[in-house]
C-alpha positions, 0 to 999 in steps of 0.5 A, a space after each residue: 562544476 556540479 550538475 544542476 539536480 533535478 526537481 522533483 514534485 511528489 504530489 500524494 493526498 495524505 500519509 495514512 498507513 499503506 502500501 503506496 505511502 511505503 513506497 514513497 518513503 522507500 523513493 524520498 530515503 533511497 533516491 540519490 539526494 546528490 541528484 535530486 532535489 526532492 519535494 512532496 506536496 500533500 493534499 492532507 497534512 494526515 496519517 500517521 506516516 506524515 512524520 516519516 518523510 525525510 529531513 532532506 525533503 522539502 514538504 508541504 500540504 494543502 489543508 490541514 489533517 484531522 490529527 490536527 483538528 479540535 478535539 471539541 466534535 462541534 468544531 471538528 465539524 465546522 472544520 471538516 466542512 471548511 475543508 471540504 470547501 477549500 479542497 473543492 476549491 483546490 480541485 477547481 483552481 489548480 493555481 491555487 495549489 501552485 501558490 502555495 508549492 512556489 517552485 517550478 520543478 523538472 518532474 512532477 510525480 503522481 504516486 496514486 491515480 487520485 493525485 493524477 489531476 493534480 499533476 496533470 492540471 499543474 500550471 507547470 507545463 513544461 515539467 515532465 508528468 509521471 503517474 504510478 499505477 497499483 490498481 487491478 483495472 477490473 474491481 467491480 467497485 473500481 469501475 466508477 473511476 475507470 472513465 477518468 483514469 483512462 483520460 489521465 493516461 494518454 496526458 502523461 510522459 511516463 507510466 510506471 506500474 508496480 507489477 506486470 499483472 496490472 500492466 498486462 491487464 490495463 492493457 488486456 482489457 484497453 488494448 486501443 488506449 494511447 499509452 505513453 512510454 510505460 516501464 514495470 518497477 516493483 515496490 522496495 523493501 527495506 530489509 533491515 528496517 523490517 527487521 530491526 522494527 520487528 524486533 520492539 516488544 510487544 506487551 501483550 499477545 495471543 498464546 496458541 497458533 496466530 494468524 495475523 494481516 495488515 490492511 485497510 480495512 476495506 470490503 475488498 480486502 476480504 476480512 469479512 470473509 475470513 471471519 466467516 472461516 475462522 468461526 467454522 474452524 474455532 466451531 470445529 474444535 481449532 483453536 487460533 487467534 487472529 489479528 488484524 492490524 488496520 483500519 478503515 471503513 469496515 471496521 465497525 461492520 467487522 467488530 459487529 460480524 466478530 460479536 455476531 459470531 461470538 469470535 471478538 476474542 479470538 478474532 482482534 482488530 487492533 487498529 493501525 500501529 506505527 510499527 506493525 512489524 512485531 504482529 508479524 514477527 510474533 505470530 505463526 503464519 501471515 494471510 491475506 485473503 484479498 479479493 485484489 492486489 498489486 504486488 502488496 508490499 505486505 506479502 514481502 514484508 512476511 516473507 522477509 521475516 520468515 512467516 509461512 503466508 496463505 493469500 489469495 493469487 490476486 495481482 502479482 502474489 503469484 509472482 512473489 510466493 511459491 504454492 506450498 513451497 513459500 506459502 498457500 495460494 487460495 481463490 477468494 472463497 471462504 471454503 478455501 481460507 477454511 482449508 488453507 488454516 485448518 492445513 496450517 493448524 493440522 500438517 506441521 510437515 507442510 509448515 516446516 517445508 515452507 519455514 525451510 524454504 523461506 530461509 533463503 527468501 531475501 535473494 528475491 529481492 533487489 532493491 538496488 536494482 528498483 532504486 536504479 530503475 527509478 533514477 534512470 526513468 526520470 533522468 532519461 525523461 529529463 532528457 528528452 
């Protein structure tokens, strides 16, 4: 006889490129389907990995994204607004959400702290409640959100954190919080994907040494500074190029900045791309100069295909880069991005030791071991 899978709710607000939606598609493709029976509820149908979720899982989504709405800008507005009501709505009758999912399931997870309400308030109650957490607790910009998240905690029957530093800072600086049972699983990486997706062709492409870095293009992400450091470095006779694969809410502040500079050639935001991978495997050297991280799933997505990185020890990258062994780690200061590149674009000795170093990096990671971590936390939930 068959054991009964266990029901799986994976609630997410949309599928834009990032981190965490990486991480979702890792657990929907590897999580074993014999087991488990899968669905992912979206807030919004929106984001370019929307079509990426597996055939096996069941999804469903809760108001339309804006790749759906109409092209006429009349319109798009009227239906912006329209779904600005319908998610109030949403957010004040959890019941509505419910309706429209139609199953009642064993575990609910909440893949970001802005899915925590939907899980918590779910009108299932007998279904155990998981919450994934990836944000440094101490960002000043963060702030706002702390009071709701430290009452989501103590509602959950498991927390899982993506690395070590942001548990032991949660609780560094909320030692009295009621925490639940926690456990530290790291993000997946799919090493063959990666690699098979960096082999597409790109049609054009800087000449000369190329930086490159994938991000939302978010004050915090510190691309504003590092434009600051690229103009003194091309000032100073340093010819490079940077690219940055993203987008997001600084985009025009950064293409202003560039023309301000006059660097808007050699410094290219080319937006989000399905396939970031041919950037990386094309350039010379990878950096993120973020002012905070998790463990971002870009840092191992560079390493596994070889590209010697300078990013600032935020979060776990000091766990997964060796300083000037696999990489450079730099403090979040324009002074320090300056002269981590000008070392990148001056000591060839320095970037071979790293391209040597990287050979071997794959060993880092163990993505079996992830997957079964995921698996034994939710059946040894169900169990109790």
């Amino acid at each position: 006889m068959l054991e009964k899978k266990i029901k799986i709710l994976f609630r997410h607000r949309s599928m834009e490129m990032g981190g965490v939606e990486k991480v979702l598609l890792g657990l929907l493709n590897n999580l074993d389907p014999n087991k488990f029976e899968m669905t992912v509820c979206l807030t919004l149908n929106q984001g370019k990995l929307r079509n990426e979720i597996p055939q096996h899982v069941r999804t469903l989504y809760l108001t339309d994204g804006k790749e759906d709405f109409s092209t006429n800008p009349l319109l798009q507005k009227l239906q912006l607004i329209a779904r600005r009501i319908r998610l109030k709505k949403l957010e004040n009758n959890p019941a509505i959400a419910d309706r429209i999912i139609n199953d009642t399931f064993d575990v609910e997870i909440g893949m970001d702290y802005r899915d925590y309400d939907a899980i918590l308030h779910s009108t299932n109650k007998n279904s155990k409640k998981i919450g994934w957490y990836h944000s440094e607790v101490n960002v000043p910009e963060f702030q706002p959100l702390v009071p709701g998240i430290l009452k989501s905690f103590p509602q959950f029957d498991h927390m899982v954190y993506c690395s070590h530093k942001i548990k032991d800072m949660m609780h560094q600086y909320y030692p009295d919080l009621n925490y639940p049972p926690e456990s530290v699983i790291i993000n997946p990486i799919p090493i063959e994907e990666i690699k098979k997706k960096a082999a597409e062709k790109l049609e054009t492409f800087p000449t000369g040494k190329v930086f490159v870095s994938i991000g939302r293009l978010h004050t915090r992400k510190g691309y504003h500074k590092l434009i600051e450091a690229h103009k003194r470095l091309i000032d100073e006779g340093f010819h490079h190029t940077i690219i940055i694969v993203g987008d997001g809410g600084e985009m025009n502040n950064l293409t202003n900045q560039a023309i301000k500079y006059n660097v808007e050639k050699t410094f290219i935001l080319v937006g989000n791309q399905m396939n970031p991978y041919p950037y990386i495997k094309n350039a010379d050297y990878f950096i993120l100069p973020s002012e905070s991280e998790a463990w971002p799933l870009v840092i191992a997505e560079a390493l596994v295909l070889q590209k010697p990185i300078i990013a600032t020890n935020v979060g776990d990258i000091g766990m997964m880069i060796k300083d000037k062994e696999t990489g450079v780690l730099i403090s979040y200061e324009i002074d320090e991005m300056y002269e981590a590149m000008k070392a990148f674009l001056t000591n060839p000795e320095l970037v071979h030791g790293i391209k040597e170093n990287l050979k071997t990096i794959e060993s880092q990671f163990d993505n079996k071991k992830i997957f079964d971590a995921v698996e034994n936390t939710i059946e040894n939930l169900c169990k109790k």
